[in-house]
C-alpha positions in Angstrom: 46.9 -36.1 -10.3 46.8 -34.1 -7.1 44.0 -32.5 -5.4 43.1 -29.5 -6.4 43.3 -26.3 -4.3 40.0 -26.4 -2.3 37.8 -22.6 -2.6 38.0 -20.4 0.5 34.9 -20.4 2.2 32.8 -17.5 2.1 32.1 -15.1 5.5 29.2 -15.6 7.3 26.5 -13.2 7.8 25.5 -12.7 11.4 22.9 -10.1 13.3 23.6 -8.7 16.6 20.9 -7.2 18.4 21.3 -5.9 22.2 19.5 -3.4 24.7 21.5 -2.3 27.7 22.0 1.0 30.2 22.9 3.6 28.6 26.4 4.8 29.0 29.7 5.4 27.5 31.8 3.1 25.1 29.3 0.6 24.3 29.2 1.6 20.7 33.2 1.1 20.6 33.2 -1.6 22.7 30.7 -3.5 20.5 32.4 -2.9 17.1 36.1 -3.2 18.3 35.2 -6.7 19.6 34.0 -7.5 15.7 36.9 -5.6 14.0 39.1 -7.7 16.4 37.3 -10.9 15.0 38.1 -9.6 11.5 34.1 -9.2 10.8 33.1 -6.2 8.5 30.1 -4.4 9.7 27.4 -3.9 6.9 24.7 -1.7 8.7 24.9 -0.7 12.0 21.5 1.4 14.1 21.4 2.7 17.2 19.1 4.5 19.6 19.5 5.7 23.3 16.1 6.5 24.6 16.7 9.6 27.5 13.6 8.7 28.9 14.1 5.0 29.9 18.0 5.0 29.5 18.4 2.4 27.8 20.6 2.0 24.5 19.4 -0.5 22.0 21.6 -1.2 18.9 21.2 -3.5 16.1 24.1 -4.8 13.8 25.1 -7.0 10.9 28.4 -8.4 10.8 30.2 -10.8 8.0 32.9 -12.7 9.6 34.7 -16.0 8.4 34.0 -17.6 11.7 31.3 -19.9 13.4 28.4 -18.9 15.2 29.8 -20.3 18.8 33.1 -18.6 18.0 31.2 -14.9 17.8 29.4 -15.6 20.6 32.0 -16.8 22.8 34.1 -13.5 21.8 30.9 -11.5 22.3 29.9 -12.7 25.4 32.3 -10.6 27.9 30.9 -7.5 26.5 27.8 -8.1 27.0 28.2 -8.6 30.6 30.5 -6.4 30.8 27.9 -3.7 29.9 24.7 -5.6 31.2 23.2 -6.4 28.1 20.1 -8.4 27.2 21.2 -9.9 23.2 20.6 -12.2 20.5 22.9 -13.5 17.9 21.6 -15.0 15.0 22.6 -16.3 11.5 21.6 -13.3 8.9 17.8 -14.4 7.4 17.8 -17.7 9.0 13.8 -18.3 9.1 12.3 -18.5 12.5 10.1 -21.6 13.0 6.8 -20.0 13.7 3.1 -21.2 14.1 -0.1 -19.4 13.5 -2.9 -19.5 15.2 -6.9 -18.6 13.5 -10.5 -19.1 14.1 -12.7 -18.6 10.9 -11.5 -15.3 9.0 -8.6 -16.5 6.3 -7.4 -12.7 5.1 -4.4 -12.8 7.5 -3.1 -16.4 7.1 -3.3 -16.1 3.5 -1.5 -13.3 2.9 1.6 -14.8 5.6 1.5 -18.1 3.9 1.6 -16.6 0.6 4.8 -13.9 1.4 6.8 -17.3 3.0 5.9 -19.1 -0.2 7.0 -16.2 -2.1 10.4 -15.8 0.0 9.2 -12.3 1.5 9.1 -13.0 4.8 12.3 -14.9 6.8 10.0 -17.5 8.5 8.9 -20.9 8.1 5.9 -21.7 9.3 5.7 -25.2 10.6 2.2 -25.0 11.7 -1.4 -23.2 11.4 -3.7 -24.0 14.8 -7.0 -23.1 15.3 -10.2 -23.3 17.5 -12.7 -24.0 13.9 -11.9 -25.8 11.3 -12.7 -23.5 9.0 -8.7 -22.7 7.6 -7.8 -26.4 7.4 -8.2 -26.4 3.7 -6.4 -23.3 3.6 -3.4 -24.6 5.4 -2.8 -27.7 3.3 -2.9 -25.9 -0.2 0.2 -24.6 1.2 1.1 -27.8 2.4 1.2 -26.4 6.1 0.3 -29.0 8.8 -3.5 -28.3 10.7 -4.0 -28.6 14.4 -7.6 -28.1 15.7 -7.6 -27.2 19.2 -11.2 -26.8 19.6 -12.3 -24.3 22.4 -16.4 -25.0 23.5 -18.6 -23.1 25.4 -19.7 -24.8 28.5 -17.1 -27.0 28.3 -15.5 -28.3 31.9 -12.5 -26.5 32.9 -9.6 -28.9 32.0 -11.7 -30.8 30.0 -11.7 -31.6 26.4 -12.7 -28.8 24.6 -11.8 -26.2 27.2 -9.8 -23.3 27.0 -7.5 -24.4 29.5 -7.1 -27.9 27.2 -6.7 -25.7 24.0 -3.9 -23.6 25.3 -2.0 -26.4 27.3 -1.8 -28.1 23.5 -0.9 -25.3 22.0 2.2 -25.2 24.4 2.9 -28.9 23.4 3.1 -28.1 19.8 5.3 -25.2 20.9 7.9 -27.2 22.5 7.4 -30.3 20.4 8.0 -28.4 16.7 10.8 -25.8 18.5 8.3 -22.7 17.5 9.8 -19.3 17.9 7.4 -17.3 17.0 4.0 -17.3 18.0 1.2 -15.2 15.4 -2.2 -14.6 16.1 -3.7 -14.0 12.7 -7.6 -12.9 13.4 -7.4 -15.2 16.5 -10.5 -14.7 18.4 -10.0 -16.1 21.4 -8.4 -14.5 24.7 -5.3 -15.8 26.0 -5.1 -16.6 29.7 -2.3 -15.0 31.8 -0.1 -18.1 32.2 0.1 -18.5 28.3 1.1 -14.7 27.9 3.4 -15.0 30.1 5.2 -18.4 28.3 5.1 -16.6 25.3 6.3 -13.6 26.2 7.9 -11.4 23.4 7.7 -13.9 20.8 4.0 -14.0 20.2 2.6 -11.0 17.9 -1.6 -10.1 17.6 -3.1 -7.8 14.4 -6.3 -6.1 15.7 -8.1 -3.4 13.9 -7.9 0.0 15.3 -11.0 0.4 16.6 -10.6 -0.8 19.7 -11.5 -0.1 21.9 -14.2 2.2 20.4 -15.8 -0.6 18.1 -15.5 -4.1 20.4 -17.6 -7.1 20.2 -19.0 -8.0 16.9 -19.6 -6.8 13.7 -16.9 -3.5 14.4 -16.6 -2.3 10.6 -20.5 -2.0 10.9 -20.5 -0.1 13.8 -17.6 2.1 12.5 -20.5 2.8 9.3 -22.9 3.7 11.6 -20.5 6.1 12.9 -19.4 7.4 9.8 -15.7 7.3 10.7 -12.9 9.0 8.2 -9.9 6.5 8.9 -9.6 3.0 9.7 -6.5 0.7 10.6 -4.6 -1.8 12.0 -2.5 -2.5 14.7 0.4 -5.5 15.0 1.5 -5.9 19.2 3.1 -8.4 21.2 0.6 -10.6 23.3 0.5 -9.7 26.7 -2.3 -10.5 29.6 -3.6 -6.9 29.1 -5.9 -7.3 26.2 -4.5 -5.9 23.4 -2.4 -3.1 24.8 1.0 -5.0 24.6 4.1 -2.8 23.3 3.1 -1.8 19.6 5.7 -2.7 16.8 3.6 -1.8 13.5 0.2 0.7 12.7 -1.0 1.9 9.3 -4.4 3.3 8.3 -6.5 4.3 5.7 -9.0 7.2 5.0 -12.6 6.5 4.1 -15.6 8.3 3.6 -19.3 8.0 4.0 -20.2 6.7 0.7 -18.3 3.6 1.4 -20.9 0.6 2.5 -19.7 -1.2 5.2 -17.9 -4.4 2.8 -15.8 -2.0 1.2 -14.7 -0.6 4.9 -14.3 -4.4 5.8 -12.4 -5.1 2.5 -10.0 -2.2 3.2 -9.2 -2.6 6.8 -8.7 -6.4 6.0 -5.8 -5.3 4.2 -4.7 -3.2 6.0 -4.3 -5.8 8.7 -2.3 -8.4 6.5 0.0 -5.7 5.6 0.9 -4.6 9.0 1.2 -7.9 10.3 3.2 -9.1 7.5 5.9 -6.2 9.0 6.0 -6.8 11.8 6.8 -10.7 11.8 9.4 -9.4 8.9 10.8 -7.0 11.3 10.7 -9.1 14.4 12.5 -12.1 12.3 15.0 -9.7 11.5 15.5 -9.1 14.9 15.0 -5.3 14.1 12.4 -4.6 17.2 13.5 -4.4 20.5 11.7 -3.9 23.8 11.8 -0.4 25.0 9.6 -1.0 28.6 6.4 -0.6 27.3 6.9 0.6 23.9 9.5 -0.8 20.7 12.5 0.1 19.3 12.1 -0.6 15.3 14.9 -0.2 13.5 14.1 -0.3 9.8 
């Protein structure tokens, strides 16, 4: 009996996402290099910012070829125009790790969305300076890595900040982590580890800095009697919490709110907005603008 006729294979779904000078013909240079591949192009966004000129441009392309095929072809137009790029398989989860200390309302709700196929990661490790998450981690069968940092403890030593963060760069390299997300983690990163994780590690912080720092803030915003409280989702850089902001979102109060309702709420606002942005920056939709982002939604 002869063999029967073997089903064509389906186009692959790619994302193309590039920042560059700003100029003429990029648009056209970009999507005639796709049509000329015989790839369809199912969304397309595009922004040229007059104050940095720079054009940044995201696009989604089904092609029936392999990924070192389009970006061989892709290649000379990207240098052609300068371009800083990524190519990437359509949803393909990024391997990312997050890192906590003690409060759980961040990592819950990330580990819950990548159970729930919301969110196009796979996290292949929770780290944290307490303990406190570990059982956390392995109800959702998540490997725990404590990398205890202790007061008073020698520089270098165990237990030292310096010991914490060069393991944390182990794990990094040993699981091939793309993504880096600081879920409530309370400890400050040193310059040298900003700077290795540059634009692939993203912090949630409550918008109150820097009005309410230090501890207890949602108390001190009570005392205040403030009217809205939020959340903001950055990438980690060495300047405490000012790194280029991808996601914000807040929420009006009012005075007859004690100060675990304030908590409760601004808890969720910060799972929500740091659920977007790892969404959006696994998608490959934010793009660095200098010192701002480019989101495109």
């Amino acid at each position: 009996m002869p063999d029967s006729p073997s089903a064509p294979s389906s186009p692959s779904s790619y994302v193309v996402a590039l920042s560059c000078p700003d100029g003429p013909g990029i648009v056209h240079a970009v999507t005639g290099v796709l049509a000329h591949l015989g790839g369809n192009i199912t969304d397309s966004q595009q922004f040229g910012d007059p104050d940095t000129g720079r054009f940044h441009m995201r696009v989604q392309v089904s092609a029936d070829l392999d990924e070192a095929s389009l970006r061989g072809a892709f290649a000379p137009v990207a240098q052609r125009f300068g371009m800083e790029w990524t190519l990437d398989v359509l949803g393909r989860p990024l391997r990312t790790l997050v890192m906590v200390s003690k409060a759980g309302h961040c990592l819950n709700d990330l580990l819950f969305r990548t159970r729930a196929g919301q969110l196009p990661v796979d996290v292949v490790a929770v780290a944290g300076n307490h303990r406190d998450l570990e059982p956390l981690a392995g109800f959702y069968g998540v490997p725990f890595h404590h990398l205890p940092v202790e007061r008073g403890a020698a520089a270098g030593g165990a237990g030292s900040k310096e010991a914490a963060e060069a393991a944390l760069l182990g794990l990094v390299d040993e699981l091939d982590v793309e993504l880096v997300v600081l879920a409530r983690y309370m400890q400050v990163l040193s310059t040298d580890l900003c700077r290795a994780l540059s634009g692939r590690a993203i912090n949630i912080h409550h918008s109150f800095l820097p009005s309410f720092k230090g501890a207890r803030p949602y108390q001190q915003a009570h005392q205040r009697g403030v009217k809205i409280i939020g959340a903001t989702a950055h990438y980690v850089t060495a300047d405490l919490d000012e790194g280029p902001i991808i996601e914000q979102d807040v929420h009006r109060v009012d005075h007859g709110m004690p100060t675990s309702e304030l908590q409760a709420i601004g808890q969720d606002v910060e799972a929500q907005v740091l659920a977007r942005a790892v969404r959006w920056h696994a998608e490959h939709r934010v793009l660095l603008d200098g010192h701002r982002t480019v989101v495109f939604r």
